[in-house]
Backbone as CSV, one residue per row, in Angstrom:
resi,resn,N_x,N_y,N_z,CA_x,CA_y,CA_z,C_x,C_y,C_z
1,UNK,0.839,-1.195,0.000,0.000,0.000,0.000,0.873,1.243,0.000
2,UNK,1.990,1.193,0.956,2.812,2.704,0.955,3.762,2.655,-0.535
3,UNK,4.049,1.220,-0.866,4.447,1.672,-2.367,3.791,2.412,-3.105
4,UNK,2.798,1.632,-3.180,1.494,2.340,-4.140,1.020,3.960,-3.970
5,UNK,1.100,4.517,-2.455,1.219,5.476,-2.459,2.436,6.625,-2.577
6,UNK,3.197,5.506,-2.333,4.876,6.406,-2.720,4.690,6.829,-4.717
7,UNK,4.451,5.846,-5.522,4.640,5.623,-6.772,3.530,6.704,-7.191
8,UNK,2.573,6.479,-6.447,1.720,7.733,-6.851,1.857,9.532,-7.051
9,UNK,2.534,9.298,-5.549,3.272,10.780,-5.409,4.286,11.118,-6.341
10,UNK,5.087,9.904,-6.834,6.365,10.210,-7.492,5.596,11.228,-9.249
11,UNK,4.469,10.058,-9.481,3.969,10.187,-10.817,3.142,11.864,-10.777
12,UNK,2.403,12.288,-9.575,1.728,13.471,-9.089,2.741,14.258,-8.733
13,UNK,4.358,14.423,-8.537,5.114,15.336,-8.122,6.406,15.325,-9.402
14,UNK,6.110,16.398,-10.043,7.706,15.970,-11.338,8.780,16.021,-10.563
15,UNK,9.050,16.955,-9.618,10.300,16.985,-8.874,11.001,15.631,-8.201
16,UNK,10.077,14.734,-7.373,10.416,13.639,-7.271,10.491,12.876,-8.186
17,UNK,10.360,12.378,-9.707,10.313,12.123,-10.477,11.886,12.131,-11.117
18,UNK,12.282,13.257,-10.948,13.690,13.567,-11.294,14.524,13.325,-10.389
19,UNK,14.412,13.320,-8.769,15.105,13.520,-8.011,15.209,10.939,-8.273
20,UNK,14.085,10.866,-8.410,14.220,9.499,-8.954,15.243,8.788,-10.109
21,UNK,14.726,9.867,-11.029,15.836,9.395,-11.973,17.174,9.586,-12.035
22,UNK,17.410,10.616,-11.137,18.671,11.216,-10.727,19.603,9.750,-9.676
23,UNK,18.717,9.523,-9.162,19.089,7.983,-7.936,19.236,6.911,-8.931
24,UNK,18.911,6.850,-9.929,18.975,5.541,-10.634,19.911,6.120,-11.758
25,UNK,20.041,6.921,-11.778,21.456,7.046,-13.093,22.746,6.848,-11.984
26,UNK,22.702,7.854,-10.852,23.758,7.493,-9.962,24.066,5.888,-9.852
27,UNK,23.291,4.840,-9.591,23.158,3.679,-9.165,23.313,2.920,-10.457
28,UNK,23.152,2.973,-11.601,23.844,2.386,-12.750,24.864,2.883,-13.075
29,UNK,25.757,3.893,-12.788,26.886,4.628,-13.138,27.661,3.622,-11.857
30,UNK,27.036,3.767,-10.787,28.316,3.193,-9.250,28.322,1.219,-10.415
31,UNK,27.347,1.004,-10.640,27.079,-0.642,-10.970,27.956,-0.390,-12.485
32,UNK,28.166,0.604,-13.135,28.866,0.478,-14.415,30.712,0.608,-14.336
33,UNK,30.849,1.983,-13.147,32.290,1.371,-12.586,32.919,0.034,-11.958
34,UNK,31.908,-0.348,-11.149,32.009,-2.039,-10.394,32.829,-2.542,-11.409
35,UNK,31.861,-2.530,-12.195,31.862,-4.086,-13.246,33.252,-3.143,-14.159
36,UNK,33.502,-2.550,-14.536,34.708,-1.774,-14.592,35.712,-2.356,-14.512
37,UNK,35.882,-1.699,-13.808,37.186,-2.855,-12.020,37.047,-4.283,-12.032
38,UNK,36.001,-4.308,-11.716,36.364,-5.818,-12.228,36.340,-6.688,-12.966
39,UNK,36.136,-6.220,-14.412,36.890,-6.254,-15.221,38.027,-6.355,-15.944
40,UNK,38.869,-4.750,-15.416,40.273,-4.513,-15.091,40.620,-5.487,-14.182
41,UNK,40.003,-5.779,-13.365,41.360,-7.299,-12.529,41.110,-8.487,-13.280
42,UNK,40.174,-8.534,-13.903,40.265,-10.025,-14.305,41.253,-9.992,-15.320
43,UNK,41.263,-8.842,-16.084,42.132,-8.724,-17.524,43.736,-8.789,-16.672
44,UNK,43.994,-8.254,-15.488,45.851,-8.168,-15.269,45.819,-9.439,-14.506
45,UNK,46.394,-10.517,-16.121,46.939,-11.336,-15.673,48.509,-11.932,-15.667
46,UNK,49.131,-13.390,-14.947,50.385,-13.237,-14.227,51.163,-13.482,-15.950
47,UNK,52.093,-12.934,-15.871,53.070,-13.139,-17.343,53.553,-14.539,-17.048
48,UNK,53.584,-15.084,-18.007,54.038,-16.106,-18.424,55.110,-15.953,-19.352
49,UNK,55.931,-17.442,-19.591,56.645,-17.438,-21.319,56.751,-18.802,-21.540
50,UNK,56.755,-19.040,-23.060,57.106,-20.734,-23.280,58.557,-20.736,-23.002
51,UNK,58.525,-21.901,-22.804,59.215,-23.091,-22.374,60.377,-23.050,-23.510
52,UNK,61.968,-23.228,-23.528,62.929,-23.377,-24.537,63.080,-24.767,-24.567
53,UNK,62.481,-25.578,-23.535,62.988,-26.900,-23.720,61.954,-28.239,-24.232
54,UNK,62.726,-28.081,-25.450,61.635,-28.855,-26.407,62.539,-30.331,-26.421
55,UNK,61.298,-31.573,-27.091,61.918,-32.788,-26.771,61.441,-33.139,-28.134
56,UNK,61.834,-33.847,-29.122,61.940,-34.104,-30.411,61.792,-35.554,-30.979
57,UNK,60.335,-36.048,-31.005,60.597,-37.238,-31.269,61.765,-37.920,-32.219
58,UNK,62.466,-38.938,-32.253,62.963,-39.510,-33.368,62.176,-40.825,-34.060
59,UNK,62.224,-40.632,-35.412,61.118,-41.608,-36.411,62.066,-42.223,-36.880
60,UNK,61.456,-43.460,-37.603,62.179,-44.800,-37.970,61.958,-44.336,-39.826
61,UNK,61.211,-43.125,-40.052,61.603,-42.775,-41.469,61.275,-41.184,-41.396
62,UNK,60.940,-40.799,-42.715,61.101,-38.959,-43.129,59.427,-38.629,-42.987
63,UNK,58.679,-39.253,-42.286,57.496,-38.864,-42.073,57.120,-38.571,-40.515
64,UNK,56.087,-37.908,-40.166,55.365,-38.060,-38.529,54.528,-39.189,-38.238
65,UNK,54.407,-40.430,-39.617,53.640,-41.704,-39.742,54.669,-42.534,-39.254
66,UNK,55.667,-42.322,-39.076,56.572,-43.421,-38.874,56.680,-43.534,-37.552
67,UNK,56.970,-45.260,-37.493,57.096,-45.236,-35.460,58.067,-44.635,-34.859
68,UNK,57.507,-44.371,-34.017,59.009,-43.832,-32.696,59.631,-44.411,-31.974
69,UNK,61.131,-44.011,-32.545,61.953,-44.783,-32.119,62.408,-44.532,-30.995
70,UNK,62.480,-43.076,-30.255,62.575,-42.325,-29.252,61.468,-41.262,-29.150
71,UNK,60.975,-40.976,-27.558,60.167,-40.357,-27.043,60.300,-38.754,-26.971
72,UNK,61.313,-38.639,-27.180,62.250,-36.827,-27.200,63.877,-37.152,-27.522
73,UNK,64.215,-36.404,-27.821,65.832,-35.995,-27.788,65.640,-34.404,-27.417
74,UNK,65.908,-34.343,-26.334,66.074,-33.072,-25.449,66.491,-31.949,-26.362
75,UNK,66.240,-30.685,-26.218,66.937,-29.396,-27.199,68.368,-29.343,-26.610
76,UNK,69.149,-28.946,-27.161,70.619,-29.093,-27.437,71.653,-29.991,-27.480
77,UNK,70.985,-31.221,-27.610,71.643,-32.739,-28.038,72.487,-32.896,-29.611
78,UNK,73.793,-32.887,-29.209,74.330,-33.021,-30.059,74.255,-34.313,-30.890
79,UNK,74.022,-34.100,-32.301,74.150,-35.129,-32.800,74.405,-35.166,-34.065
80,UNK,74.759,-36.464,-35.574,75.039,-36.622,-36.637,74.369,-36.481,-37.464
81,UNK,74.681,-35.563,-38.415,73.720,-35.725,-39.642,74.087,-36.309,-40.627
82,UNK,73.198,-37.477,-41.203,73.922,-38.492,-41.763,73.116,-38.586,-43.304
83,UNK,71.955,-37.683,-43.169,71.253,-37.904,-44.772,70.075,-36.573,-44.316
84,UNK,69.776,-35.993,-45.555,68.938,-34.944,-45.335,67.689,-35.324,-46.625
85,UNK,66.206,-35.249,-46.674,65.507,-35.281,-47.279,65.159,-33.693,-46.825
86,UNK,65.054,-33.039,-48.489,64.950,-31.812,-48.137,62.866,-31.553,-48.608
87,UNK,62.602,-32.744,-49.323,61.095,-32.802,-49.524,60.177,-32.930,-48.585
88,UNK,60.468,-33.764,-48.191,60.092,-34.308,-46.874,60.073,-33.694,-45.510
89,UNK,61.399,-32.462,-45.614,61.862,-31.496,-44.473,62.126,-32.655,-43.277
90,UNK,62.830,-33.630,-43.642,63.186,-34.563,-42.116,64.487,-35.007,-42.579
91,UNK,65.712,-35.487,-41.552,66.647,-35.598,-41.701,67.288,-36.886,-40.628
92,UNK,67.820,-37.834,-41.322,68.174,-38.939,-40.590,69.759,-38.639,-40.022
93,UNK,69.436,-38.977,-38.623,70.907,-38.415,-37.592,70.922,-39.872,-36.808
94,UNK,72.564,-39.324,-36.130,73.027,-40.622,-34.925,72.996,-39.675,-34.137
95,UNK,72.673,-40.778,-32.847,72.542,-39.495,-31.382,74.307,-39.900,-31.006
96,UNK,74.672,-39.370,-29.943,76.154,-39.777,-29.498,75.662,-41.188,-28.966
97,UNK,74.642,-41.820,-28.795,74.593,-43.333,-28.009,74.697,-44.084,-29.177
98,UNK,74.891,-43.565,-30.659,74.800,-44.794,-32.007,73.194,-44.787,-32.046
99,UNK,72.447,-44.392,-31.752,70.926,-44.294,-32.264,70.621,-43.697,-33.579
100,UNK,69.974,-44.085,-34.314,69.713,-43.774,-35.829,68.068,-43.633,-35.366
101,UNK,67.894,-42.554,-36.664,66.442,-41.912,-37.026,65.970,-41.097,-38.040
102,UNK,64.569,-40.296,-37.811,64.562,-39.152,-38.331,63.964,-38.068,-37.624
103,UNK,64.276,-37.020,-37.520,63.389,-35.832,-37.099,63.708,-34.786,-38.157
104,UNK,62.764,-33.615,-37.549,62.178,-32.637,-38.983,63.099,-31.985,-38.549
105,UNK,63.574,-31.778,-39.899,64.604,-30.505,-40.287,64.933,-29.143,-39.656
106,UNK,63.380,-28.621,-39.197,63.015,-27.385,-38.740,64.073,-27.082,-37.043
107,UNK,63.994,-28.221,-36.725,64.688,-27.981,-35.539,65.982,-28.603,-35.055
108,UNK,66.987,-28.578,-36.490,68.327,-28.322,-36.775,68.746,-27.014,-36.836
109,UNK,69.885,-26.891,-35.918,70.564,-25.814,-35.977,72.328,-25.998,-35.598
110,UNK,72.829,-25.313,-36.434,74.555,-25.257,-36.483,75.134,-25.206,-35.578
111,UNK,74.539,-24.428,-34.763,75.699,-24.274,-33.565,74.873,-24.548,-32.095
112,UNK,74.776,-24.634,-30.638,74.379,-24.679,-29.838,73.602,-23.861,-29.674
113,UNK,72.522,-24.387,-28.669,71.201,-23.853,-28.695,71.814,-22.332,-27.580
114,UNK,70.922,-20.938,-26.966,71.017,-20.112,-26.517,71.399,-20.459,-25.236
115,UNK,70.194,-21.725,-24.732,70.743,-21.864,-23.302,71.904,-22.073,-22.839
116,UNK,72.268,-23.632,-23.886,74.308,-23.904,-23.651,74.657,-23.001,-23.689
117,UNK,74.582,-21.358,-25.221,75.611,-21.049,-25.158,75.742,-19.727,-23.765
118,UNK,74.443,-19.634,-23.192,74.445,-18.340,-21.757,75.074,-19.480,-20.659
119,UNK,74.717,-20.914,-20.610,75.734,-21.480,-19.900,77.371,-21.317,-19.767
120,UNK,77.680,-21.293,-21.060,78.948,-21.731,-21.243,79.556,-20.007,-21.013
121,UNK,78.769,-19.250,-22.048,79.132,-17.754,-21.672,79.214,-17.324,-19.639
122,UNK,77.850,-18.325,-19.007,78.165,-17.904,-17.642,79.544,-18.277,-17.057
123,UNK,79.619,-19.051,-17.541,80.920,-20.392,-17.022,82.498,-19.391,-17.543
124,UNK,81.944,-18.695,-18.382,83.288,-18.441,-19.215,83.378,-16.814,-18.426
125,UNK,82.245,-16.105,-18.326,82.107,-15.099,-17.313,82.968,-15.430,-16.206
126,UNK,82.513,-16.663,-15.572,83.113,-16.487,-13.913,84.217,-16.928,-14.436
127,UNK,84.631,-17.748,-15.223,86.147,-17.809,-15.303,86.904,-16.166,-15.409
128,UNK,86.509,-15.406,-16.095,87.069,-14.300,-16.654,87.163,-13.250,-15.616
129,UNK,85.812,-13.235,-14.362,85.780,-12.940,-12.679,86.683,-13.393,-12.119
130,UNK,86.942,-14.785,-12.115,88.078,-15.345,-11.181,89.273,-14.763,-11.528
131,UNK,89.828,-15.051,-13.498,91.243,-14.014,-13.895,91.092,-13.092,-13.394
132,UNK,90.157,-12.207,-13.446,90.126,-10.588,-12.836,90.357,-10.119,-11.774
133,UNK,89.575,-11.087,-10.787,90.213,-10.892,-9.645,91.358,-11.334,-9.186
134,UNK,92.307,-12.334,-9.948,93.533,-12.596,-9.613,94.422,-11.697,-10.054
135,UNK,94.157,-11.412,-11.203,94.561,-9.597,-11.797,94.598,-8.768,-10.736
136,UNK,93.429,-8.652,-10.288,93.342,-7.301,-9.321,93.963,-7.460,-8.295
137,UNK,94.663,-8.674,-7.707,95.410,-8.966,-7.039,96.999,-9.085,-6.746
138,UNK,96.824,-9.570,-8.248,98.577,-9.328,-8.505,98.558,-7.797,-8.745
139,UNK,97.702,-6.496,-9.109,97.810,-5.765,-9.310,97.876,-4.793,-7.819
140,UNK,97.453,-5.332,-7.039,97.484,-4.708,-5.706,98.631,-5.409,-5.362
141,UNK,99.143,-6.598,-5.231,100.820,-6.725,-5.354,101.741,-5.707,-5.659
142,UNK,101.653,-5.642,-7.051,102.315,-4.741,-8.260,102.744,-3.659,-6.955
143,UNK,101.483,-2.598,-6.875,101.193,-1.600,-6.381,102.245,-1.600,-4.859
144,UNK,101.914,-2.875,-4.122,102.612,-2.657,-3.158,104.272,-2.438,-3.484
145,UNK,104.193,-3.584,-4.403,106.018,-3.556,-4.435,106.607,-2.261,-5.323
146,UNK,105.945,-1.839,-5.822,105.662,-0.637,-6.538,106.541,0.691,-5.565
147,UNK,105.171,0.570,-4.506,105.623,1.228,-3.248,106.788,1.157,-2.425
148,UNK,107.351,-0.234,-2.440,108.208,-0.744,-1.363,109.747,-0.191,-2.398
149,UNK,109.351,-0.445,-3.850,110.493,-0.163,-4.318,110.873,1.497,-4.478
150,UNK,109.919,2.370,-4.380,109.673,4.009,-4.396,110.276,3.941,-2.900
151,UNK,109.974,3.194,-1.714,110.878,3.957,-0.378,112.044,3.441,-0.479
152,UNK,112.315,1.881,-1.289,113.788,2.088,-1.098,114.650,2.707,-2.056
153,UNK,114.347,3.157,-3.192,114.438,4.442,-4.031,115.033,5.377,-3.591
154,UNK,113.876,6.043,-2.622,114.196,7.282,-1.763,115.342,6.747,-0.671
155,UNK,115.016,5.822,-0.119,115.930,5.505,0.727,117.304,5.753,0.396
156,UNK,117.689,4.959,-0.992,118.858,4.705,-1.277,119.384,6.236,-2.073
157,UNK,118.530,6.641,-2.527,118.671,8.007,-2.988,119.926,8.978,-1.376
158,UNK,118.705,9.451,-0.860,119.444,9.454,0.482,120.421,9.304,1.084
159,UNK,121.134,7.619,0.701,121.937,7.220,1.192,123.056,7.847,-0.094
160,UNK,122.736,7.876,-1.251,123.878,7.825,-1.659,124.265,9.811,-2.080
161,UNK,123.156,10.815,-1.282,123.512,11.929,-1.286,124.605,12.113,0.130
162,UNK,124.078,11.283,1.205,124.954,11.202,2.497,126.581,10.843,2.341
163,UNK,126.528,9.204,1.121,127.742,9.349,0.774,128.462,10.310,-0.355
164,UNK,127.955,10.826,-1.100,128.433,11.811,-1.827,129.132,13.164,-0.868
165,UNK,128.340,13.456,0.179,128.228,14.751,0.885,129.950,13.894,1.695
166,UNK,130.148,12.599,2.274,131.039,12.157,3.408,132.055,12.360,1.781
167,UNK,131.846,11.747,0.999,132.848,11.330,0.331,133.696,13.154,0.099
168,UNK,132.803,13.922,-0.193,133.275,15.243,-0.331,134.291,16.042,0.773
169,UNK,133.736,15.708,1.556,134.287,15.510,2.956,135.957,15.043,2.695
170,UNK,135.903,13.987,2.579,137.187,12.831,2.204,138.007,13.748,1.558
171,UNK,137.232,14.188,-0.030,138.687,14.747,-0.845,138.992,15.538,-0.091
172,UNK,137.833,16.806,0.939,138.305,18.041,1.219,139.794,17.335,2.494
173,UNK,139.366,16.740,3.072,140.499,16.076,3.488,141.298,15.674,3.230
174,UNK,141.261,14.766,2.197,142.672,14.155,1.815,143.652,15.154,0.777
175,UNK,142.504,16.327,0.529,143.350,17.283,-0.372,144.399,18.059,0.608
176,UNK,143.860,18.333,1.898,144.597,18.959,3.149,145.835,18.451,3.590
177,UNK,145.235,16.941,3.346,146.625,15.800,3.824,147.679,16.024,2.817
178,UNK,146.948,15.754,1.835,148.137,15.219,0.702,149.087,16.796,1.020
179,UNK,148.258,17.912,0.944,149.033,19.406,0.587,149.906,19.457,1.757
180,UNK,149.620,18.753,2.861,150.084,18.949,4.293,151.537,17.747,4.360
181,UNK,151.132,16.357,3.173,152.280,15.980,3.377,153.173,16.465,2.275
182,UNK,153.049,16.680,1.542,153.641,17.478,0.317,154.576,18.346,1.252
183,UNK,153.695,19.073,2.087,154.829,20.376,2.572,155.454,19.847,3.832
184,UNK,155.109,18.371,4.367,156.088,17.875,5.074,157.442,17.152,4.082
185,UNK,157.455,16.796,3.054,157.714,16.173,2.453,159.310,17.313,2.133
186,UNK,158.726,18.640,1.839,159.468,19.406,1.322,160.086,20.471,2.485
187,UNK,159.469,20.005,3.635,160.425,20.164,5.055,161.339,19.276,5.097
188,UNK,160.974,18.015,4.695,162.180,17.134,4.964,163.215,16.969,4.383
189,UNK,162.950,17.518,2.934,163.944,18.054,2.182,164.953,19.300,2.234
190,UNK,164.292,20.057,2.787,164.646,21.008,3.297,165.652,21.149,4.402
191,UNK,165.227,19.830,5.339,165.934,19.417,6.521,167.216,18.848,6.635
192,UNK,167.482,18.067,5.183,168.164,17.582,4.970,168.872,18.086,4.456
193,UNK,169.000,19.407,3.728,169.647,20.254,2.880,170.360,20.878,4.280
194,UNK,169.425,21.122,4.892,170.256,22.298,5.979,171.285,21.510,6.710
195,UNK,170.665,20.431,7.026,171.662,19.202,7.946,172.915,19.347,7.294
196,UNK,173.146,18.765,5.831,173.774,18.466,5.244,174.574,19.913,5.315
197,UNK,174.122,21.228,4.959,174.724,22.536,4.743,175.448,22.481,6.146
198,UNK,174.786,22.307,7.231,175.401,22.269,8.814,176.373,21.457,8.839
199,UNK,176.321,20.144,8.246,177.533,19.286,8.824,178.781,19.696,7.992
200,UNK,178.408,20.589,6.701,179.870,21.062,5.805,180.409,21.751,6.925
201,UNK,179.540,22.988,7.142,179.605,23.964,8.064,180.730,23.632,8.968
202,UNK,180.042,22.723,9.675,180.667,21.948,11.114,182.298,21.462,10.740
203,UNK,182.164,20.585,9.110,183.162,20.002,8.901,184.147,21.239,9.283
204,UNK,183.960,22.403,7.696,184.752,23.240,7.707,185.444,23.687,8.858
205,UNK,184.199,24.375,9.784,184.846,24.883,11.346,185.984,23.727,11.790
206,UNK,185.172,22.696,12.097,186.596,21.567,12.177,188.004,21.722,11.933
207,UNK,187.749,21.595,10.495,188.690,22.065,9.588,189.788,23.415,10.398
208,UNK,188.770,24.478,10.057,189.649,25.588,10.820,189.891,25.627,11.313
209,UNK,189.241,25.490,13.097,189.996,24.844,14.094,191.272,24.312,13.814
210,UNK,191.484,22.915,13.267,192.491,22.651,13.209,193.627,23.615,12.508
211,UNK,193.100,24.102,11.160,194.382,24.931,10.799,194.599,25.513,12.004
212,UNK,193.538,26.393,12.624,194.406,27.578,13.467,195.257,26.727,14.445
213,UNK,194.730,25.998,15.210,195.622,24.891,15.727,197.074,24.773,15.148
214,UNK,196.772,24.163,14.228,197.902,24.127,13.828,199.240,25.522,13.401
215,UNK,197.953,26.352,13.035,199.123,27.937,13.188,199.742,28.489,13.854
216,UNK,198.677,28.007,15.279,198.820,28.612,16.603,200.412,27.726,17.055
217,UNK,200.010,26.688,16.879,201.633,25.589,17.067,202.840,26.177,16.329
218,UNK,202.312,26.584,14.761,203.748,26.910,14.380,204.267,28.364,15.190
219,UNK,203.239,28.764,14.904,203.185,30.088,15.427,204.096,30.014,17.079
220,UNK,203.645,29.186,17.903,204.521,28.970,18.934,205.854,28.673,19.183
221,UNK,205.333,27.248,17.871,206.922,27.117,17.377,208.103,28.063,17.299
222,UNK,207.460,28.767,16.607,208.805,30.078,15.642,209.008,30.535,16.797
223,UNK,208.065,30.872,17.826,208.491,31.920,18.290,209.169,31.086,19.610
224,UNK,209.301,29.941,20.039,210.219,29.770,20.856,211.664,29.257,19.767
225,UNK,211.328,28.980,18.932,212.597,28.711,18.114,213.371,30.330,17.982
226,UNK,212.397,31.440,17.539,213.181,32.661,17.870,213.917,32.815,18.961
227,UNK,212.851,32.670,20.518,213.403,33.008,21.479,214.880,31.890,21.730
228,UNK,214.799,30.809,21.413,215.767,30.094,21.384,217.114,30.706,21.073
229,UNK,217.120,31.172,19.275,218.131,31.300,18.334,218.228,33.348,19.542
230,UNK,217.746,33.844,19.910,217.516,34.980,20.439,218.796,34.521,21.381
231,UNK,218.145,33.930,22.548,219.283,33.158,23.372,220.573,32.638,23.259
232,UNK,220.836,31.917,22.128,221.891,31.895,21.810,222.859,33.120,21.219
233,UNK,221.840,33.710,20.907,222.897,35.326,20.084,223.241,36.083,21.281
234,UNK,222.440,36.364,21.573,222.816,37.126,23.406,223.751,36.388,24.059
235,UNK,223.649,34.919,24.055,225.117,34.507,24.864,226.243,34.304,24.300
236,UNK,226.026,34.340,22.551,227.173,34.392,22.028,228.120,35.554,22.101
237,UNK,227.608,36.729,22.644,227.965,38.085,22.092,229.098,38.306,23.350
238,UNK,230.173,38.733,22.851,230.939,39.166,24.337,230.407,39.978,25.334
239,UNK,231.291,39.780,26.413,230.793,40.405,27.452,231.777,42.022,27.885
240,UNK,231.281,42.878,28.039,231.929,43.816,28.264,231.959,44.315,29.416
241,UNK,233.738,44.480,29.972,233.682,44.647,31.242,232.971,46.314,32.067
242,UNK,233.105,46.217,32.976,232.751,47.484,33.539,233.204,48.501,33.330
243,UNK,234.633,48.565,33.427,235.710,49.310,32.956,235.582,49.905,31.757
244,UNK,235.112,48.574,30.772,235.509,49.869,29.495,234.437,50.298,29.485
């Protein structure tokens, strides 16, 4: 009954009428975002990727009719190619166990598949990490001895301005000596000159000495030989008496 009288009023009042339709556009607009959204979540879905590792039947001929001889041969299995049907697109190989077959052409390739080769590239990486860091090691070696040889460098540097500076030293010395024996050298020459001049000297005086010595003797001589021959003349001489 109060519907009936609500619905009545709505239809007898335009204002409620609108203020109605106004509630029901709101209320399909809130119900048109909902479904929106969720929408948007159902659509973000988790990423995925295929799979690289494919398994390859091997056939007992150049068809997909032929039995199987193997269940897969794993992707990057090395193996022989021993005959190619290029009509057919299948190609008869040996696995490394001596197994004979066929599989399709399409999934021959020359060289190793991506995965081996990011394996082998990882493998070849850390090898090239490990050189590097043994590098960086001998290189921090290097560095030290580098260093050790720069202080004894300086060191020896040092040492051999200390001996340069003593050795300078030395000549100024031995130039003093040598000049010092030089002029002893030429004292002693000197010494010997005079010695030698002294002992003529000495001789000579000697010498004279004796002459006068010896002058002084004759010299004495004569003169007692005078007084002698004197003596005899005086007593030879007569004597005269008083008288005469």
């Amino acid at each position: 009954m109060k519907e009936r009288i609500s619905k009545d009023r709505t239809l007898k009042d335009p204002s409620l009428k609108k203020r109605s339709n106004l509630q029901t556009f709101l209320i399909a607009l809130w119900l048109s975002a909902t479904a929106g959204q969720l929408t948007s979540v159902e659509a973000v879905a988790e990423t995925m990727y295929i799979t690289d590792s494919l398994s390859v039947p091997l056939r007992s001929g150049p068809s997909n009719a032929h039995r199987i001889l193997h269940r897969g041969l794993a992707s990057g299995s090395a193996m022989e190619v021993i005959e190619r049907n290029e009509d057919a697109g299948f190609a008869r190989i040996r696995t490394q166990r001596g197994t004979e077959g066929w599989i399709p052409i399409q999934y021959l390739i020359s060289e190793p598949i991506a995965r081996d080769r990011l394996e082998q590239a990882n493998i070849r990486m850390a090898q090239l990490d490990t050189a590097a860091d043994e590098l960086r090691g001998q290189l921090t070696s290097t560095e030290r001895d580098r260093e050790q040889i720069q202080q004894n460098n300086a060191r020896l540097t040092g040492l051999v301005a200390a001996l340069e500076t003593e050795l300078e030293d030395i000549k100024r010395i031995s130039k003093g000596a040598i000049a010092e024996h030089a002029s002893n050298l030429r004292l002693m020459d000197l010494n010997a000159r005079v010695r030698e001049e002294l002992e003529d000297l000495v001789a000579e005086r000697n010498a004279l000495q004796e002459n006068l010595q010896q002058r002084w003797m004759f010299i004495g001589g004569g003169l007692v030989l005078v007084g002698l021959l004197l003596g005899t003349v005086i007593k030879a001489r007569p004597r005269r008496s008083g008288w005469s």
